[in-house]
gemmi code that builds the backbone of each chain (N, CA, C; Angstrom):
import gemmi

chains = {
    "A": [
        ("UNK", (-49.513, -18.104, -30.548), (-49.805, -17.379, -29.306), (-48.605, -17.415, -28.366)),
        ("UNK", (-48.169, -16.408, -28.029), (-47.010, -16.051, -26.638), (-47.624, -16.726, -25.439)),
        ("UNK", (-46.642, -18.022, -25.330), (-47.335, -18.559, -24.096), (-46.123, -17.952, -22.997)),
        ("UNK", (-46.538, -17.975, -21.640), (-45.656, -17.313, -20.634), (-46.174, -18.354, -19.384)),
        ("UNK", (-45.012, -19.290, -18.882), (-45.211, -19.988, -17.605), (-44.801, -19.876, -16.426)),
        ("UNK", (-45.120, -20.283, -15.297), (-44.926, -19.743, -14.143), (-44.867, -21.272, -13.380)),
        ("UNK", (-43.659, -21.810, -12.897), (-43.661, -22.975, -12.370), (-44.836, -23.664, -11.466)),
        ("UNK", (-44.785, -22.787, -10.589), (-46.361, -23.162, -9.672), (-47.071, -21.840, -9.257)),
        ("UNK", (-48.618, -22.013, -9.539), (-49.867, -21.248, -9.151), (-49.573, -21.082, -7.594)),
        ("UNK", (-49.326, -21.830, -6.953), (-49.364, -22.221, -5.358), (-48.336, -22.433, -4.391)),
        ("UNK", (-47.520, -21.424, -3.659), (-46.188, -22.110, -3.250), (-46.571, -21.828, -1.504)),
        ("UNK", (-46.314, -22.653, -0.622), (-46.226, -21.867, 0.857), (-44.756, -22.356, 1.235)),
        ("UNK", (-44.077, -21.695, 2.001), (-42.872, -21.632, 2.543), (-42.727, -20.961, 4.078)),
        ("UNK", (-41.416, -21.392, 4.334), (-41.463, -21.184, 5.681), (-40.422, -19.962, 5.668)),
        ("UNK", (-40.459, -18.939, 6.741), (-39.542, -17.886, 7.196), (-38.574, -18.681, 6.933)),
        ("UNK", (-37.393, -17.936, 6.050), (-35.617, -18.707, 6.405), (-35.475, -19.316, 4.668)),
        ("UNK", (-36.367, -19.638, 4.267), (-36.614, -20.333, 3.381), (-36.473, -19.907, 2.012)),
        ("UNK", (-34.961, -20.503, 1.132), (-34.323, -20.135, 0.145), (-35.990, -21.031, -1.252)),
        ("UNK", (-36.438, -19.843, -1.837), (-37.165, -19.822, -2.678), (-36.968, -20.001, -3.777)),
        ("UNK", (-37.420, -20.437, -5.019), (-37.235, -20.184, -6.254), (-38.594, -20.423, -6.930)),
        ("UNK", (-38.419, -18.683, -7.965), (-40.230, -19.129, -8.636), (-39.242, -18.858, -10.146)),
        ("UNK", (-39.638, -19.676, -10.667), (-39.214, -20.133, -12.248), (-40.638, -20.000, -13.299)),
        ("UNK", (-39.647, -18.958, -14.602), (-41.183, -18.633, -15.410), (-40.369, -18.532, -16.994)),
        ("UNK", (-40.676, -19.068, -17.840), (-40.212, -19.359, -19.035), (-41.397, -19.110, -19.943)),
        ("UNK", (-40.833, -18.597, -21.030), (-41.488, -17.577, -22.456), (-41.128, -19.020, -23.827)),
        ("UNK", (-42.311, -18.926, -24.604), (-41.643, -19.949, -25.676), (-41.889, -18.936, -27.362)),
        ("UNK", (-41.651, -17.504, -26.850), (-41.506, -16.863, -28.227), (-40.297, -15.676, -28.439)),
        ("UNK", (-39.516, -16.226, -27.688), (-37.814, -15.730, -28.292), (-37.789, -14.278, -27.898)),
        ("UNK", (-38.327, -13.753, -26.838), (-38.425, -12.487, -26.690), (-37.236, -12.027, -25.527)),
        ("UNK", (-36.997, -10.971, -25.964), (-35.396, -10.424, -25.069), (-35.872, -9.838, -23.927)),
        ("UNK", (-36.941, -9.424, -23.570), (-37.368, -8.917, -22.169), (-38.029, -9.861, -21.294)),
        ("UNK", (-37.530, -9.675, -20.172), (-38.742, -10.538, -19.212), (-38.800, -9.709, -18.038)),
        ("UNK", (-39.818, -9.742, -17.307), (-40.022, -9.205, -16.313), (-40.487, -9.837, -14.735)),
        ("UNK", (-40.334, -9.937, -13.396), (-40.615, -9.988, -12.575), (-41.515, -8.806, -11.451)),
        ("UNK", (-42.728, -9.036, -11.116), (-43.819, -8.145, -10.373), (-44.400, -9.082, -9.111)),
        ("UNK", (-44.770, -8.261, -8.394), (-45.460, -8.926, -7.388), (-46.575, -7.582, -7.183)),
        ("UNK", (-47.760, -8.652, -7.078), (-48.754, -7.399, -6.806), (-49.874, -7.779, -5.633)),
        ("UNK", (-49.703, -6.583, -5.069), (-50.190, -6.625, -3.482), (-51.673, -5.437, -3.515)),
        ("UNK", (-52.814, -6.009, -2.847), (-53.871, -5.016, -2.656), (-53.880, -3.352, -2.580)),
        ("UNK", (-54.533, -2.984, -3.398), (-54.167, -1.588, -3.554), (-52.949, -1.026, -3.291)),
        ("UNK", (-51.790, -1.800, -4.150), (-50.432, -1.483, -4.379), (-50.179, -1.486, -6.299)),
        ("UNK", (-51.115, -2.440, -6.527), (-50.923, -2.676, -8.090), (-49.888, -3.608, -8.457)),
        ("UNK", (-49.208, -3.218, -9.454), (-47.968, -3.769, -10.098), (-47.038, -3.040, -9.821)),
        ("UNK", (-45.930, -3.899, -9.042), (-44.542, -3.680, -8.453), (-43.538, -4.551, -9.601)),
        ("UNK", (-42.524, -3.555, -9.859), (-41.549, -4.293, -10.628), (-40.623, -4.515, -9.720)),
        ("UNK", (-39.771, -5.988, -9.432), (-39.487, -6.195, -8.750), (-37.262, -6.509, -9.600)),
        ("UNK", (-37.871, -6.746, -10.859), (-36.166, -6.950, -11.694), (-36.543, -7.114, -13.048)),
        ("UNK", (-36.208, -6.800, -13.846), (-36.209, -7.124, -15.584), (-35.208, -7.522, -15.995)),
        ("UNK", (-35.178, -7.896, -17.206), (-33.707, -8.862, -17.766), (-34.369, -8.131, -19.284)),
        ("UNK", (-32.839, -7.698, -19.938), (-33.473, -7.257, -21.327), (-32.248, -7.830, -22.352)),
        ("UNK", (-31.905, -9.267, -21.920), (-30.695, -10.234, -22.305), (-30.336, -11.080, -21.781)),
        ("UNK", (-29.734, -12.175, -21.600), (-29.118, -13.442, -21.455), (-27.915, -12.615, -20.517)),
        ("UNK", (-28.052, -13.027, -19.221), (-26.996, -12.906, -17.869), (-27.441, -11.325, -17.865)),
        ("UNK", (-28.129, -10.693, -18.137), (-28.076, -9.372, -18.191), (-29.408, -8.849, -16.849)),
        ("UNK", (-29.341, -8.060, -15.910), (-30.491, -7.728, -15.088), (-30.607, -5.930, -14.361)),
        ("UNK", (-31.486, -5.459, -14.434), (-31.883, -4.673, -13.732), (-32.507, -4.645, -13.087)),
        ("UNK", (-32.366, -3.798, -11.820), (-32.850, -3.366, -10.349), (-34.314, -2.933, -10.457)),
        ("UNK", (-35.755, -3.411, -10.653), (-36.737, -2.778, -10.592), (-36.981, -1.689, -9.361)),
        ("UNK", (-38.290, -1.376, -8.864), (-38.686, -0.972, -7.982), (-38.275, -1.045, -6.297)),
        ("UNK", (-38.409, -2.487, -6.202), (-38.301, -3.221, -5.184), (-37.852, -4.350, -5.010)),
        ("UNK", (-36.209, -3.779, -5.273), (-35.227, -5.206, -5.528), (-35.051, -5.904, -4.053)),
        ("UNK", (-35.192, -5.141, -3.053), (-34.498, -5.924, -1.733), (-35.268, -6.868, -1.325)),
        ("UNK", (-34.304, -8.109, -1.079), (-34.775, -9.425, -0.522), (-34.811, -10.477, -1.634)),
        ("UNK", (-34.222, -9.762, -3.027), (-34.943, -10.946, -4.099), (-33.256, -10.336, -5.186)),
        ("UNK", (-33.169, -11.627, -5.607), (-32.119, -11.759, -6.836), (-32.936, -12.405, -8.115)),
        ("UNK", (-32.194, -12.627, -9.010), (-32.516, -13.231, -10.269), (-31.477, -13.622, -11.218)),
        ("UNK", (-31.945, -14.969, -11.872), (-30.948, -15.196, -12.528), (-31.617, -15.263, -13.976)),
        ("UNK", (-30.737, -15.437, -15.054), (-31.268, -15.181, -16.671), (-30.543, -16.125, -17.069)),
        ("UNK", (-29.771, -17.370, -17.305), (-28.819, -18.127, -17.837), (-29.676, -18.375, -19.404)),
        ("UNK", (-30.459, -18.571, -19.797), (-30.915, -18.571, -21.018), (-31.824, -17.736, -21.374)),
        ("UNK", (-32.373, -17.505, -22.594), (-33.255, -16.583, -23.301), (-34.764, -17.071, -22.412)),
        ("UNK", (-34.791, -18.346, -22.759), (-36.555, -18.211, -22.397), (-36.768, -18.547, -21.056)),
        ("UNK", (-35.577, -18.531, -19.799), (-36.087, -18.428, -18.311), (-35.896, -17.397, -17.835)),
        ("UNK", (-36.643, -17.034, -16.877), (-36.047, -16.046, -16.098), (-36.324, -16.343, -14.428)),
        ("UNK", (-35.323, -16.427, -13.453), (-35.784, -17.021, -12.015), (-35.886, -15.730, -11.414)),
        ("UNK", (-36.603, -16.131, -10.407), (-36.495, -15.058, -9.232), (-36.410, -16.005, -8.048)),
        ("UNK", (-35.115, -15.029, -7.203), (-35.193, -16.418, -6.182), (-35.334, -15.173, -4.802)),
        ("UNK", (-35.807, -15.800, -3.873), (-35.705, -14.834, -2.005), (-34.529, -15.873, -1.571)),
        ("UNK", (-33.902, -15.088, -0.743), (-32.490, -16.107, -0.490), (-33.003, -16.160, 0.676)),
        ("UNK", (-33.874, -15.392, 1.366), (-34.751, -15.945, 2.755), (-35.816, -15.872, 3.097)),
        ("UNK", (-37.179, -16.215, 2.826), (-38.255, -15.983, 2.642), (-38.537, -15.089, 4.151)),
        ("UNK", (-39.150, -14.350, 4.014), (-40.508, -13.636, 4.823), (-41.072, -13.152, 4.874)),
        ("UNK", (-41.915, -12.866, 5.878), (-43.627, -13.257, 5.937), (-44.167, -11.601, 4.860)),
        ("UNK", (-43.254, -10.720, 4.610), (-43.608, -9.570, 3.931), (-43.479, -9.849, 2.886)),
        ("UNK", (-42.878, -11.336, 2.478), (-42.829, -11.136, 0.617), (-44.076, -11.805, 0.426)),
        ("UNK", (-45.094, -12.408, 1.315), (-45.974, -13.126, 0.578), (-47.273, -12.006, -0.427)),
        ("UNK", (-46.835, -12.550, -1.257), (-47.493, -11.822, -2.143), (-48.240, -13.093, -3.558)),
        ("UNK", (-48.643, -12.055, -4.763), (-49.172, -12.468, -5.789), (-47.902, -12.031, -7.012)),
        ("UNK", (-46.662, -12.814, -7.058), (-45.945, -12.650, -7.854), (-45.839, -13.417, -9.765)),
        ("UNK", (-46.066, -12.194, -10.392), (-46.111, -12.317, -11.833), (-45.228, -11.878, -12.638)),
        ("UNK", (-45.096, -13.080, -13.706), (-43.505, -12.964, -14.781), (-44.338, -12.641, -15.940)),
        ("UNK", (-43.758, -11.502, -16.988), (-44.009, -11.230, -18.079), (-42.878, -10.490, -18.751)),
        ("UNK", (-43.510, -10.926, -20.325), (-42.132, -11.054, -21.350), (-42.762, -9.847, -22.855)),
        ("UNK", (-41.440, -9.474, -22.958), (-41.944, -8.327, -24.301), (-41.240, -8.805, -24.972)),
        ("UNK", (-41.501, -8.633, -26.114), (-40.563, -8.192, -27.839), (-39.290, -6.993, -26.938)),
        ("UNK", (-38.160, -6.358, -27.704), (-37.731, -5.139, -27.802), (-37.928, -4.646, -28.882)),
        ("UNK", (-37.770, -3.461, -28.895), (-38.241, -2.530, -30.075), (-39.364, -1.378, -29.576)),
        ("UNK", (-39.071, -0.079, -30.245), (-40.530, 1.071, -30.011), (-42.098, 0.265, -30.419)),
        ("UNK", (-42.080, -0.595, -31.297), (-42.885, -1.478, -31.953), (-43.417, -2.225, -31.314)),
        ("UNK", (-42.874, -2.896, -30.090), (-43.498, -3.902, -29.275), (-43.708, -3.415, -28.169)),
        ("UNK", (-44.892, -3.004, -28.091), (-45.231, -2.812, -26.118), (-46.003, -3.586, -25.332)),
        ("UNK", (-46.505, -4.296, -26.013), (-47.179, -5.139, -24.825), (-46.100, -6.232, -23.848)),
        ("UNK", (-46.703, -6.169, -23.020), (-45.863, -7.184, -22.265), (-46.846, -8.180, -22.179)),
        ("UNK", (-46.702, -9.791, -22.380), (-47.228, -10.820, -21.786), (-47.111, -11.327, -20.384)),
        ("UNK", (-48.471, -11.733, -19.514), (-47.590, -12.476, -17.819), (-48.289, -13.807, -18.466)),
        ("UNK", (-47.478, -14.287, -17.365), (-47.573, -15.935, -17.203), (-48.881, -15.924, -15.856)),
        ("UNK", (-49.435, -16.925, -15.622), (-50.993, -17.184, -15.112), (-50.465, -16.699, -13.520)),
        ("UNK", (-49.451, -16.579, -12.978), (-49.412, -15.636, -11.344), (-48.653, -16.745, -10.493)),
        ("UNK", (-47.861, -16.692, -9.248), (-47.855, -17.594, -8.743), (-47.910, -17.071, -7.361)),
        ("UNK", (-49.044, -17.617, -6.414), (-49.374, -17.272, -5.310), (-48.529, -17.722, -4.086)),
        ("UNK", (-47.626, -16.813, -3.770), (-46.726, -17.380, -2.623), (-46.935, -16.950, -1.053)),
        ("UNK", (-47.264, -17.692, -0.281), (-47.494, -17.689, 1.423), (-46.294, -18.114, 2.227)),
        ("UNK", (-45.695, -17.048, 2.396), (-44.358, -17.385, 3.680), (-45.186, -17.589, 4.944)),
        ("UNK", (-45.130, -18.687, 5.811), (-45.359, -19.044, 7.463), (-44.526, -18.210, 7.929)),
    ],
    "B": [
        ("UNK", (-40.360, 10.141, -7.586), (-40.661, 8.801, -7.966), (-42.537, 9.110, -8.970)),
        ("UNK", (-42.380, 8.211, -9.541), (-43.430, 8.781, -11.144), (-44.464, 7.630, -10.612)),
        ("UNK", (-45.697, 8.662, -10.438), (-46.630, 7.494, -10.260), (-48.150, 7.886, -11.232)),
        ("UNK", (-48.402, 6.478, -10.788), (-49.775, 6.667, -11.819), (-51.261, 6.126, -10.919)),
        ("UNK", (-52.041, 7.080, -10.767), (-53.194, 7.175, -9.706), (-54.406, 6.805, -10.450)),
        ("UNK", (-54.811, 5.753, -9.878), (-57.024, 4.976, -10.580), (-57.419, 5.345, -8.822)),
        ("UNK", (-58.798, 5.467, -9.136), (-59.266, 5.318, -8.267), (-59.503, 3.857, -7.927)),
        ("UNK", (-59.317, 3.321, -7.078), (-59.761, 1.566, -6.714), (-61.439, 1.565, -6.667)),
        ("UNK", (-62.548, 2.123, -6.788), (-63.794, 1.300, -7.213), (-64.463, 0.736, -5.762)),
        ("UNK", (-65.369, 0.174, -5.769), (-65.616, -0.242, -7.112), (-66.575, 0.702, -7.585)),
        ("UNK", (-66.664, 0.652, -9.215), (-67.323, 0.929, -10.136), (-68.427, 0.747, -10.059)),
        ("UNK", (-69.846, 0.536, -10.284), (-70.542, -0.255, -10.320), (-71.286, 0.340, -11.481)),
        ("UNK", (-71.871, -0.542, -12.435), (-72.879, 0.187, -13.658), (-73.784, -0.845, -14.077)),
        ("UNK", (-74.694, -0.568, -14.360), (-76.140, -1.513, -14.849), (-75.349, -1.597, -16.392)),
        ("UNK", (-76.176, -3.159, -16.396), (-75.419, -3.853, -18.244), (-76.334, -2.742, -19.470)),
        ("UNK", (-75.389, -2.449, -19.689), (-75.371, -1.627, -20.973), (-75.079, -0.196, -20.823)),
        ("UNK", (-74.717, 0.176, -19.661), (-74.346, 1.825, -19.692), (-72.807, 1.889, -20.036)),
        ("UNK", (-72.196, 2.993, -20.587), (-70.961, 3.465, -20.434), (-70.667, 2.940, -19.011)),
        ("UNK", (-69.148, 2.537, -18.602), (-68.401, 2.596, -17.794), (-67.406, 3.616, -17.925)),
        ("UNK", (-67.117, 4.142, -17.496), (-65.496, 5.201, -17.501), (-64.466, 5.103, -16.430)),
        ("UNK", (-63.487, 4.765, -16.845), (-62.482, 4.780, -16.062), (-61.037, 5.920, -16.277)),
        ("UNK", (-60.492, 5.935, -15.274), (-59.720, 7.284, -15.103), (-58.307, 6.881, -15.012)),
        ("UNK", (-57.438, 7.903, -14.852), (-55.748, 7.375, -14.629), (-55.605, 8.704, -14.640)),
        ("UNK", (-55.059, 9.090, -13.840), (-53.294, 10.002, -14.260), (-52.428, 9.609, -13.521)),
        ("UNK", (-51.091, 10.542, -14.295), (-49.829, 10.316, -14.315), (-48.934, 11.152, -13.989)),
        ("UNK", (-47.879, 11.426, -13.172), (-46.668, 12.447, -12.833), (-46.299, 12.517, -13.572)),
        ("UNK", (-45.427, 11.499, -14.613), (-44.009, 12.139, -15.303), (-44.791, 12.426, -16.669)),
        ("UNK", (-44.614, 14.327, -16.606), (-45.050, 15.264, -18.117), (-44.924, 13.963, -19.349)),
        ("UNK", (-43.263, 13.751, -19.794), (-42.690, 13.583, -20.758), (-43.185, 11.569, -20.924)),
        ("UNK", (-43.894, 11.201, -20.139), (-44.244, 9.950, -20.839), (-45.039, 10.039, -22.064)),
        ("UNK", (-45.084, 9.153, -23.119), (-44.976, 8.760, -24.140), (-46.283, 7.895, -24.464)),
        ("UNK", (-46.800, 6.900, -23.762), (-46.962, 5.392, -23.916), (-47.834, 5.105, -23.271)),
        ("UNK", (-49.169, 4.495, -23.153), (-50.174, 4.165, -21.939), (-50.818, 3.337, -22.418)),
        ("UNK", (-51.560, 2.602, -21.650), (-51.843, 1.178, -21.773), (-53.116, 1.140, -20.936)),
        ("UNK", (-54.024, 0.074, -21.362), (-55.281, -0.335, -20.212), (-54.993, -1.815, -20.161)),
        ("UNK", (-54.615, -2.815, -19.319), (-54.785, -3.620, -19.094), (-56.039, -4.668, -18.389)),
        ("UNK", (-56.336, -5.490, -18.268), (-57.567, -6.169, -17.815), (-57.867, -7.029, -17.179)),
        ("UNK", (-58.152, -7.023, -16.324), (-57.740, -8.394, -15.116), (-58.897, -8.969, -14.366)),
        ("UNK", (-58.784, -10.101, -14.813), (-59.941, -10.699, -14.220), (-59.537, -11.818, -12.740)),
        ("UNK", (-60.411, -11.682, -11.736), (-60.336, -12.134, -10.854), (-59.469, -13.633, -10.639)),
        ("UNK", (-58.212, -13.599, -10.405), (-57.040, -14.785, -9.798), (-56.408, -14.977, -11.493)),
        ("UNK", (-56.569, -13.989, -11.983), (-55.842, -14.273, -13.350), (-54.850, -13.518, -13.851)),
        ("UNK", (-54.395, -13.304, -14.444), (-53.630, -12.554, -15.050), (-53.826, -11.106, -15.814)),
        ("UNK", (-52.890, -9.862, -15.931), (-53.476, -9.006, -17.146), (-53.493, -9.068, -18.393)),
        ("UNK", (-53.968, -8.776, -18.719), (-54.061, -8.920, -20.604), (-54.222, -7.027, -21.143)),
        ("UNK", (-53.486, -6.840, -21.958), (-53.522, -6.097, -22.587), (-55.103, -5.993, -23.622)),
        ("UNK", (-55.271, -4.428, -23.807), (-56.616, -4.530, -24.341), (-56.924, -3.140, -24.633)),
        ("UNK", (-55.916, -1.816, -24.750), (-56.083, -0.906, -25.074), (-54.619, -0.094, -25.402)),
        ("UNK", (-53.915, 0.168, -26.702), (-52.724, 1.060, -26.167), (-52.787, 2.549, -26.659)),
        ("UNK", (-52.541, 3.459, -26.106), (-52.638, 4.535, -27.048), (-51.278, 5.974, -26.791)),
        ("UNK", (-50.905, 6.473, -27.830), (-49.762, 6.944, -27.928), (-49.979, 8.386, -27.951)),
        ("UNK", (-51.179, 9.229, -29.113), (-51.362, 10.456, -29.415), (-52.258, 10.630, -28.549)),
        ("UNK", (-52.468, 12.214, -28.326), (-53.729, 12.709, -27.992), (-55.257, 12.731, -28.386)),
        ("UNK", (-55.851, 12.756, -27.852), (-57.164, 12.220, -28.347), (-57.481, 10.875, -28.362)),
        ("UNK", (-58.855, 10.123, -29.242), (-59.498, 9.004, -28.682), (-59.016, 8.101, -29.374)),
        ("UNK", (-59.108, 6.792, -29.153), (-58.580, 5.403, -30.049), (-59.740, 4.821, -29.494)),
        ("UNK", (-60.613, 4.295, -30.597), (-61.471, 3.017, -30.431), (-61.483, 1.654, -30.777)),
        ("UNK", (-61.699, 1.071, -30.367), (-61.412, -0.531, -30.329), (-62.797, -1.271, -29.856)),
        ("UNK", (-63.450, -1.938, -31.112), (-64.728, -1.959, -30.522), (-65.613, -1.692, -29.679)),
        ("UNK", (-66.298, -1.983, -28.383), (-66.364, -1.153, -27.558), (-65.444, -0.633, -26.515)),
        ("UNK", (-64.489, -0.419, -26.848), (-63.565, 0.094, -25.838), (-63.321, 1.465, -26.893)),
        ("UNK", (-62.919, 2.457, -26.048), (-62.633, 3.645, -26.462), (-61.097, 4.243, -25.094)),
        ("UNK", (-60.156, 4.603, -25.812), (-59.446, 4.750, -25.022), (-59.116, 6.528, -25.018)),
        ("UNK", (-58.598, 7.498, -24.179), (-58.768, 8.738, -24.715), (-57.862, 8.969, -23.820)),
        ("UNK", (-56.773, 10.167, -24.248), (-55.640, 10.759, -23.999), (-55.671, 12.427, -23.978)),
        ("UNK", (-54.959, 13.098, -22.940), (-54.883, 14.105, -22.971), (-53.705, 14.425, -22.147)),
        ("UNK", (-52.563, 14.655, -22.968), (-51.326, 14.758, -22.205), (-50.939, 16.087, -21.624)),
        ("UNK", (-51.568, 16.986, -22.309), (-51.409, 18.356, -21.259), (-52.162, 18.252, -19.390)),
        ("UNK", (-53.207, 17.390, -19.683), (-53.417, 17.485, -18.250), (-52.882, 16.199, -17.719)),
        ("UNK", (-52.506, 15.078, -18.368), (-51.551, 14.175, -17.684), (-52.730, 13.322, -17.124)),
        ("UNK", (-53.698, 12.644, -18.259), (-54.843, 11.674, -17.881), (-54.892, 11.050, -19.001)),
        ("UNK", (-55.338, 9.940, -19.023), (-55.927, 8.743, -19.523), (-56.669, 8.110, -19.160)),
        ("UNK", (-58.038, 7.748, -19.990), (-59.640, 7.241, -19.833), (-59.825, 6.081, -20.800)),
        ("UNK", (-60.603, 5.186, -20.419), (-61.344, 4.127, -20.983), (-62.532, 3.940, -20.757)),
        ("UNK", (-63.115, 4.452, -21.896), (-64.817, 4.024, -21.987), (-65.044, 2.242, -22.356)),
        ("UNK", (-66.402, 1.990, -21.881), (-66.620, 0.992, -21.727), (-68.104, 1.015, -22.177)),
        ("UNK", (-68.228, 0.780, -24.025), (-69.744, 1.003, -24.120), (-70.710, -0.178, -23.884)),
        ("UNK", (-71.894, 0.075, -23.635), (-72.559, -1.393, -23.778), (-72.130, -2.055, -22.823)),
        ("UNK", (-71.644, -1.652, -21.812), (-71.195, -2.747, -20.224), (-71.743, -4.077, -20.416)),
        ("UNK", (-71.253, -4.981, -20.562), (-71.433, -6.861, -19.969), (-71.168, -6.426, -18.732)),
        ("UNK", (-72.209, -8.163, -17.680), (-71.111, -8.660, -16.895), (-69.926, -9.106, -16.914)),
        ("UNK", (-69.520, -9.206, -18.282), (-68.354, -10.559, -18.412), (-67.124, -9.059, -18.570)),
        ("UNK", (-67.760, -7.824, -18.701), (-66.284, -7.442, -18.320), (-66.294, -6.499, -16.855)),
        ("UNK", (-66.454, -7.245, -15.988), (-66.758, -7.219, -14.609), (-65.089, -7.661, -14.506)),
        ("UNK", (-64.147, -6.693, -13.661), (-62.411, -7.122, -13.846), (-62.199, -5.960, -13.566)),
        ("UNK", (-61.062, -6.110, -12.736), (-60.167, -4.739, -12.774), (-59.316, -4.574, -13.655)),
        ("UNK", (-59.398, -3.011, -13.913), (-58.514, -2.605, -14.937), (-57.347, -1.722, -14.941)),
        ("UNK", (-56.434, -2.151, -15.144), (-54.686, -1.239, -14.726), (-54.588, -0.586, -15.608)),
        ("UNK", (-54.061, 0.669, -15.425), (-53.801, 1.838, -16.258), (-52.274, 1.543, -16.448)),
        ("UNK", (-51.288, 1.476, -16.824), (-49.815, 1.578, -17.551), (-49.390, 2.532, -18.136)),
        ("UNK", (-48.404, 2.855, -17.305), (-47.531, 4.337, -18.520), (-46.293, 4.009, -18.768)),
        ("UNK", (-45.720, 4.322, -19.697), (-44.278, 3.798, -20.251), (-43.594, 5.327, -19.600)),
        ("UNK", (-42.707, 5.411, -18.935), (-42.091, 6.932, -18.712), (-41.409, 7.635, -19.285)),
        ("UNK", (-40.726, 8.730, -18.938), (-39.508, 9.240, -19.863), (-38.573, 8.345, -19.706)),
        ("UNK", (-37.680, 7.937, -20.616), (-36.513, 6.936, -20.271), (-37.012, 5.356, -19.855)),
        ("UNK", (-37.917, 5.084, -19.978), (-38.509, 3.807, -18.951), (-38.049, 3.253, -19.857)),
        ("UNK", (-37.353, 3.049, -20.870), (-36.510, 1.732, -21.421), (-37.296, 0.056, -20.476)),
        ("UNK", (-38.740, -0.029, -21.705), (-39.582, -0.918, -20.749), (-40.064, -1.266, -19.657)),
        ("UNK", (-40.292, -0.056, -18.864), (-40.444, -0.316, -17.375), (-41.900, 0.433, -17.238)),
        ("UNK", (-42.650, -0.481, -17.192), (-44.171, -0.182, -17.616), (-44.201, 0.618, -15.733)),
        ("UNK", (-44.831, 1.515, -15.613), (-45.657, 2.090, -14.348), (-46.482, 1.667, -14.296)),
        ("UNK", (-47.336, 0.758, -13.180), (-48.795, 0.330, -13.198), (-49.549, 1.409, -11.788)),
        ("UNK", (-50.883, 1.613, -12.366), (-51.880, 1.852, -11.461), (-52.027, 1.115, -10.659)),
        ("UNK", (-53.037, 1.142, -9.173), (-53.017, 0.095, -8.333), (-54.843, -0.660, -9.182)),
        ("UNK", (-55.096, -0.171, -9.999), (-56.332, -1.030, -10.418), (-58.167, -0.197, -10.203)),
        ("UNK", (-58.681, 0.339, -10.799), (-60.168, 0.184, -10.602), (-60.845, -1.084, -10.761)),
        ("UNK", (-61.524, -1.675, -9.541), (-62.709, -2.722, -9.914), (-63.693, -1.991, -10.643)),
        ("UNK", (-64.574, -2.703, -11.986), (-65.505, -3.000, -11.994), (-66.511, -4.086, -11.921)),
        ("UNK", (-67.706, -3.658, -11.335), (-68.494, -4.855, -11.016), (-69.728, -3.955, -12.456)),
        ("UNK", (-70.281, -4.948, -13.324), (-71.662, -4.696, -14.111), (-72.415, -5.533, -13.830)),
        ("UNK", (-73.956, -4.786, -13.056), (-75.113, -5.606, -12.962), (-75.667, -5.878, -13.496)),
        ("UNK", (-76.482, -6.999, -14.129), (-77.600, -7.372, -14.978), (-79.015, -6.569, -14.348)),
    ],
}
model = gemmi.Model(1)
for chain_id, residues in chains.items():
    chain = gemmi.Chain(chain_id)
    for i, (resn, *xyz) in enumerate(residues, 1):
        res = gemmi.Residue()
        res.name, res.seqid = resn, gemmi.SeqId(i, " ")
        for name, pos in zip(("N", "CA", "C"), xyz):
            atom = gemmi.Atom()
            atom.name, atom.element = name, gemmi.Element(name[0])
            atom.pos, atom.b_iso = gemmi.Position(*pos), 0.0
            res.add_atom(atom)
        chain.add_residue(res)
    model.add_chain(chain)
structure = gemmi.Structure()
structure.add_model(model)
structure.setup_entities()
């Protein structure tokens, strides 16, 4: 089974506040993805990685970077938290290939900027 | 910008009727659509994909495509409560080189 983790379910932070949500895949897959999903907004892509140091600009890149240094992490960091990113942010990971479409998420991690 | 429209719900259906759920989509030339399944503080799970026109069934799930009018449906036979969850519609786009489009979600609630 494709397990997909998400460092913490639960984060609160303060305005100003350099973030990091960390989410790691343990089935060798070259895609990962970063979303945050907000009430009748759905799923926001926020950056994908489809390689090692490799990243693209989702939807709604501003306010948030990411780093990829190995295959099975992928970070997302806010270099200053606020109160508009608090959201319900979720990491999920694909196969590549026409063959693989599903994407897996990891269980969500609920973040509250003060 | 390519979007993909559910109605948000809620749904509501007595246990054992059809449920139906809806989607469309802007971009003509997508390819790829998906029903995902989400249950309350959890995660989505995949649970329907379908590529051609016309229906794909999957036990009771029935998924159905019609790309000239730019919609995608999921029947829901035999309603449980237990699949009481919102459900995201997903479209792969032209070019989306993995960049799934999500719906913002229909709730359903099934009553006993």
């Amino acid at each position: 089974d494709v397990k997909v983790t998400q460092s913490s379910r639960y984060l609160v932070k303060r305005t100003g506040e350099k973030v990091f949500l960390e989410c790691v895949q343990d089935m060798d897959h070259e895609n990962m993805f970063w979303y945050r999903q907000d009430p009748g907004l759905g799923l926001r892509l926020i950056y994908f990685s489809y390689d090692v140091k490799m990243k693209e600009k989702g939807d709604i890149p501003e306010g948030y970077s990411v780093s990829r240094e190995k295959k099975e992490r992928f970070s997302l960091i806010l270099e200053s938290a606020s109160t508009n990113q608090t959201s319900m942010y979720l990491c999920a990971s694909k196969l590549s290939g026409a063959a693989y479409n599903e994407q897996f998420f990891g269980p969500g991690t609920r973040l509250t900027v003060l | 910008q390519k979007e993909v429209e559910q109605n948000s719900g809620p749904l509501s259906v007595p246990e054992g009727a059809i449920a139906s759920l809806n989607c469309t989509y802007s971009d003509r030339g997508s390819q790829s659509f998906f029903w995902y399944r989400q249950y309350s503080g959890k995660s989505p799970e995949l649970i329907m994909s379908i590529y051609s026109n016309g229906d794909k069934e999957d036990g009771r799930f029935t998924a159905q495509l019609n790309k000239a009018s730019q919609y995608v449906s999921l029947l829901i036979r035999d309603s449980q409560p237990s699949d009481s969850a919102t459900y995201l519609c997903a479209v792969l786009p032209s070019g989306g080189y993995n960049k799934l489009i999500f719906g913002a979600g229909t709730r359903l609630a099934v009553h006993p």
